[in-house]
KOLVEXMAR-737031 format. One record per residue (C-alpha): x, y negated, z; residue in one letter; residue number from 0. Coordinates in nm, 3 decimals, decimal comma. Layout:
LUMMAR         X         Y         Z   aa     i
LUMMAR         X         Y         Z    A   NUM
...
//
This chain:
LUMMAR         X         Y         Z   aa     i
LUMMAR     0,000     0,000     0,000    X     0
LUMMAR     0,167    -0,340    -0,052    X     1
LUMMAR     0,159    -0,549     0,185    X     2
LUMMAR    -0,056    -0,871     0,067    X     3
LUMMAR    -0,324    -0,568     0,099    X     4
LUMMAR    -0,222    -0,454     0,448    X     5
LUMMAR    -0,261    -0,827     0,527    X     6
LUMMAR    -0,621    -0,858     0,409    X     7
LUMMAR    -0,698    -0,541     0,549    X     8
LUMMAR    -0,565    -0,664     0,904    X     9
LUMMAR    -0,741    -0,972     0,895    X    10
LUMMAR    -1,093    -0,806     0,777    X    11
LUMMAR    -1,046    -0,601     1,079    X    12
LUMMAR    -0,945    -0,836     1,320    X    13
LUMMAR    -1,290    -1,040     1,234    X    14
LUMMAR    -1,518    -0,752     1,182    X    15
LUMMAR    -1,795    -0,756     0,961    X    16
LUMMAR    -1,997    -0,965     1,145    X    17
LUMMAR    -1,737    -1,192     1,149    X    18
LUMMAR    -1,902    -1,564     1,041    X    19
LUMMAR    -1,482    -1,595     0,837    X    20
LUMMAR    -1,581    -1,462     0,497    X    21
LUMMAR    -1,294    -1,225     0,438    X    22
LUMMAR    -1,180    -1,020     0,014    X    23
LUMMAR    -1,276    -0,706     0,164    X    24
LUMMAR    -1,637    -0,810     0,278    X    25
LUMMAR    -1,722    -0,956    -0,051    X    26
LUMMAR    -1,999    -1,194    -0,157    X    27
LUMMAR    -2,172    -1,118     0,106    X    28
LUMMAR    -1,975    -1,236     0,352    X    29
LUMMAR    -2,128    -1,511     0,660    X    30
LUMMAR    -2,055    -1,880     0,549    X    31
LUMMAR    -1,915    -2,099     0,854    X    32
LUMMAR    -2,134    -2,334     0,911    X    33
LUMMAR    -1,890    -2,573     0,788    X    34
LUMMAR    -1,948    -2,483     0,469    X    35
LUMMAR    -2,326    -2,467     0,445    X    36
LUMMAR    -2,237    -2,805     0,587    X    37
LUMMAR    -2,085    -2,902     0,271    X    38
LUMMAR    -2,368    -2,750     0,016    X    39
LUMMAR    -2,598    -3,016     0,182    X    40
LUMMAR    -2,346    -3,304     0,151    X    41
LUMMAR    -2,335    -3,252    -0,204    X    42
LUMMAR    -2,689    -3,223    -0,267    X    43
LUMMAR    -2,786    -3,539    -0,066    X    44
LUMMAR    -2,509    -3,671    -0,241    X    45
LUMMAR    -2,673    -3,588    -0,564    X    46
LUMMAR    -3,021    -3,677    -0,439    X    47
LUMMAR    -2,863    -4,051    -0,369    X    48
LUMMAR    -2,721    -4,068    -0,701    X    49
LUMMAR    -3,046    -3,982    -0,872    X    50
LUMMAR    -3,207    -4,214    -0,623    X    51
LUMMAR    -2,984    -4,501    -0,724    X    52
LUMMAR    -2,985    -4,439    -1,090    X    53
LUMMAR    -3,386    -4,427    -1,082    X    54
LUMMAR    -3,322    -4,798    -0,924    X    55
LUMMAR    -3,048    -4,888    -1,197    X    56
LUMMAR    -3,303    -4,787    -1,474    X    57
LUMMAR    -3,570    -4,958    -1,336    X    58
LUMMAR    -3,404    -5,316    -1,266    X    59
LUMMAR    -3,216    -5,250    -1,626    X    60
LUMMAR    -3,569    -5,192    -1,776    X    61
LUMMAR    -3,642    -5,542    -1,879    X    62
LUMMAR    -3,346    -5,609    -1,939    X    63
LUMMAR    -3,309    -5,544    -2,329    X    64
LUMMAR    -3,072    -5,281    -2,451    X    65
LUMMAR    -2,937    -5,172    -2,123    X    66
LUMMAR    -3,272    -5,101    -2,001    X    67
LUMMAR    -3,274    -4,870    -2,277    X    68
LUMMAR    -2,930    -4,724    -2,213    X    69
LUMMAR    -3,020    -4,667    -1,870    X    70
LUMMAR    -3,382    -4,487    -1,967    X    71
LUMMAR    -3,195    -4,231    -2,213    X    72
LUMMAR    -2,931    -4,164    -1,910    X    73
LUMMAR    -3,183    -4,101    -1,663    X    74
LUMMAR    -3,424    -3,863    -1,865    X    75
LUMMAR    -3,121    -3,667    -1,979    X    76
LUMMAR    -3,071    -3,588    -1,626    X    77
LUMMAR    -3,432    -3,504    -1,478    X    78
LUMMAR    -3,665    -3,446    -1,767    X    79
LUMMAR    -3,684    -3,084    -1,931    X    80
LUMMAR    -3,593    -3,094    -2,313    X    81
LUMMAR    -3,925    -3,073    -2,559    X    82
LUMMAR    -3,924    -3,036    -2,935    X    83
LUMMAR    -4,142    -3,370    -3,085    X    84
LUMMAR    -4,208    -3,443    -3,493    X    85
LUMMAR    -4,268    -3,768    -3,588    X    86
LUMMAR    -4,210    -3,938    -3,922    X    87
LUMMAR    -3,912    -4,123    -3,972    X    88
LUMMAR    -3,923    -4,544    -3,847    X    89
LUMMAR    -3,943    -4,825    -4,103    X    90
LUMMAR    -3,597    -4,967    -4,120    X    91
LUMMAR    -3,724    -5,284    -3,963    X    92
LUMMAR    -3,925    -5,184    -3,715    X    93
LUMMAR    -3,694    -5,190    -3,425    X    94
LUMMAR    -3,732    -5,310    -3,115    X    95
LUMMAR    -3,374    -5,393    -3,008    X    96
LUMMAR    -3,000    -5,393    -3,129    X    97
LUMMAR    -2,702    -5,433    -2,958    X    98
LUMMAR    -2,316    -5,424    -3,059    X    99
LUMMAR    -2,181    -5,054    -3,080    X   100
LUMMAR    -1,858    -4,977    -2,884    X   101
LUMMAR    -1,652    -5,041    -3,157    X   102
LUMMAR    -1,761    -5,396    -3,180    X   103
LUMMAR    -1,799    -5,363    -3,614    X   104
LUMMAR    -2,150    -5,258    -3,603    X   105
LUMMAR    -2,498    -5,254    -3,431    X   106
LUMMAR    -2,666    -4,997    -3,257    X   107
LUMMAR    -3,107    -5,020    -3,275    X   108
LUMMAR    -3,354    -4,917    -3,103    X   109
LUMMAR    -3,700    -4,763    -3,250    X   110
LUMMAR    -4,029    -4,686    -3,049    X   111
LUMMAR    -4,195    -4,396    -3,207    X   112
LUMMAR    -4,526    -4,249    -3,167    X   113
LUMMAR    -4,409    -3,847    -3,152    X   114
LUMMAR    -4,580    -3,492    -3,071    X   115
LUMMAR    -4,512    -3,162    -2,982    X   116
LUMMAR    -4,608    -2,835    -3,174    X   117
LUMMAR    -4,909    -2,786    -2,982    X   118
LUMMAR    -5,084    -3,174    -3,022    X   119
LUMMAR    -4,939    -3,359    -2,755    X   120
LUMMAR    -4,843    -3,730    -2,813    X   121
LUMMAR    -4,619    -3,953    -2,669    X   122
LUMMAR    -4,392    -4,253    -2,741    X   123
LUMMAR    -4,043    -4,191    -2,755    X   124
LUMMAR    -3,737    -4,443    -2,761    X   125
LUMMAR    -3,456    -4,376    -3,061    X   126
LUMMAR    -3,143    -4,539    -3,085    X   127
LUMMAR    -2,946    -4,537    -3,397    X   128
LUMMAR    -2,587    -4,581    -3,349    X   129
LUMMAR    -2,434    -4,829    -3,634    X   130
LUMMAR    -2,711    -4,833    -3,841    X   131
LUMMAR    -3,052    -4,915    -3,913    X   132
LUMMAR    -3,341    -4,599    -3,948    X   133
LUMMAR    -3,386    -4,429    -4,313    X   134
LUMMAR    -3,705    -4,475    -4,317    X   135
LUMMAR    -3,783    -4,165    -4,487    X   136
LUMMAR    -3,944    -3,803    -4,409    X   137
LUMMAR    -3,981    -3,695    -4,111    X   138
LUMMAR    -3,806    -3,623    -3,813    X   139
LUMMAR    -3,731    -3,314    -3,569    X   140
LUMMAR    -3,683    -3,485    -3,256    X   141
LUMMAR    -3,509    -3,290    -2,856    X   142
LUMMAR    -3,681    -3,490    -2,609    X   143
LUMMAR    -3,603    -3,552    -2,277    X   144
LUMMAR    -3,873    -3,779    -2,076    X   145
LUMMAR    -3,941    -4,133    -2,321    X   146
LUMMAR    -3,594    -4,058    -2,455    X   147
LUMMAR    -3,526    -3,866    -2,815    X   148
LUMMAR    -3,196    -3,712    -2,739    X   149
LUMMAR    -3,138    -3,591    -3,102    X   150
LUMMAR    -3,300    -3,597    -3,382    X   151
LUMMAR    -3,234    -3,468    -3,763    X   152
LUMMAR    -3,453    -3,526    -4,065    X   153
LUMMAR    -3,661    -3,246    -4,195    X   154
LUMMAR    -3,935    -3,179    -4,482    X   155
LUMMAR    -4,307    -3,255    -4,383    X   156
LUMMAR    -4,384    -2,877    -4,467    X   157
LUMMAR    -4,160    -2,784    -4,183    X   158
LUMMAR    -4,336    -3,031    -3,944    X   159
LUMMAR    -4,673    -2,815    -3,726    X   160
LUMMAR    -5,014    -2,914    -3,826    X   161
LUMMAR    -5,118    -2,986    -3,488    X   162
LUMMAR    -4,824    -3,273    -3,473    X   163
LUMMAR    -4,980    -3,421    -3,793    X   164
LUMMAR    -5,322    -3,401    -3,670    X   165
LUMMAR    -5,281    -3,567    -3,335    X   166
LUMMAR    -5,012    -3,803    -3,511    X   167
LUMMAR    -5,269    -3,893    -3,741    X   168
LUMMAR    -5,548    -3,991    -3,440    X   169
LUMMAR    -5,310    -4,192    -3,281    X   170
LUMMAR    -5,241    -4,431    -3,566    X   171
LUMMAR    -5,652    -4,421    -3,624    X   172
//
């Protein structure tokens, strides 16, 4: 036996297995200190104040052009679940907002779309383009997360579910 295994063996035996020192030999099942559980609930009311404070951030940002935007797309990324939305493609002009992109050479802008899932339900999602302006054309496949369209790709209105038409179509009636 070599001896980094008589070691582990002697301490395993020294604390028992009802020893609260997790130990190799007793596996994943070991007793956590309470030191450690300590820890798991630092982190998630660390986590839980970092959601709280960007829900704040978002909201003062919100009327405050296209940071308030920014700030929206951030937060649903982290607490809303992803849905698949269709909705046809923004006039080029319609946008709401632009801002400078990060290179400083181009502008970033900001659509509001009417959009709907597969199954008929609507909602208005929030599209930024990054350095340019909408195509205008087709329609659009859209990952949503919340208000936010997380990514979106252009697709053929064949490929696009009837239901998403039909309750697309009643909300611009």
């Amino acid at each position: 036996m070599s001896s980094r295994f008589v070691h582990r063996r002697h301490l395993a035996d020294a604390h028992g297995p009802s020893s609260p020192c997790p130990s190799p030999i007793e596996g994943r099942g070991a007793v956590h200190p309470p030191a450690r559980r300590g820890a798991g609930r630092l982190r998630r009311g660390a986590a839980a104040a970092a959601l709280v404070g960007a829900i704040v951030v978002a909201g003062t940002l919100s009327g405050c052009g296209s940071w308030g935007h920014v700030a929206q797309s951030a937060l649903d990324r982290l607490i809303s679940p992803e849905v698949t939305m269709y909705a046809p493609a923004p006039d080029a002009e319609s946008f709401v907002d632009s801002y400078g992109d990060a290179t400083g050479a181009g502008s970033n802008y900001v659509y509001q779309v009417p959009a709907a899932t597969e199954d008929g339900g609507t909602r208005t999602l929030t599209l930024i383009y990054f350095g340019r302006k909408a195509d205008d054309v087709g329609w659009l496949e859209i990952d949503a997360q919340g208000s936010s369209g997380v990514h979106y790709r252009s697709i053929d209105e064949e490929k696009v579910p009837e239901a998403a038409v039909s309750a697309l179509a009643e909300v611009d009636a």
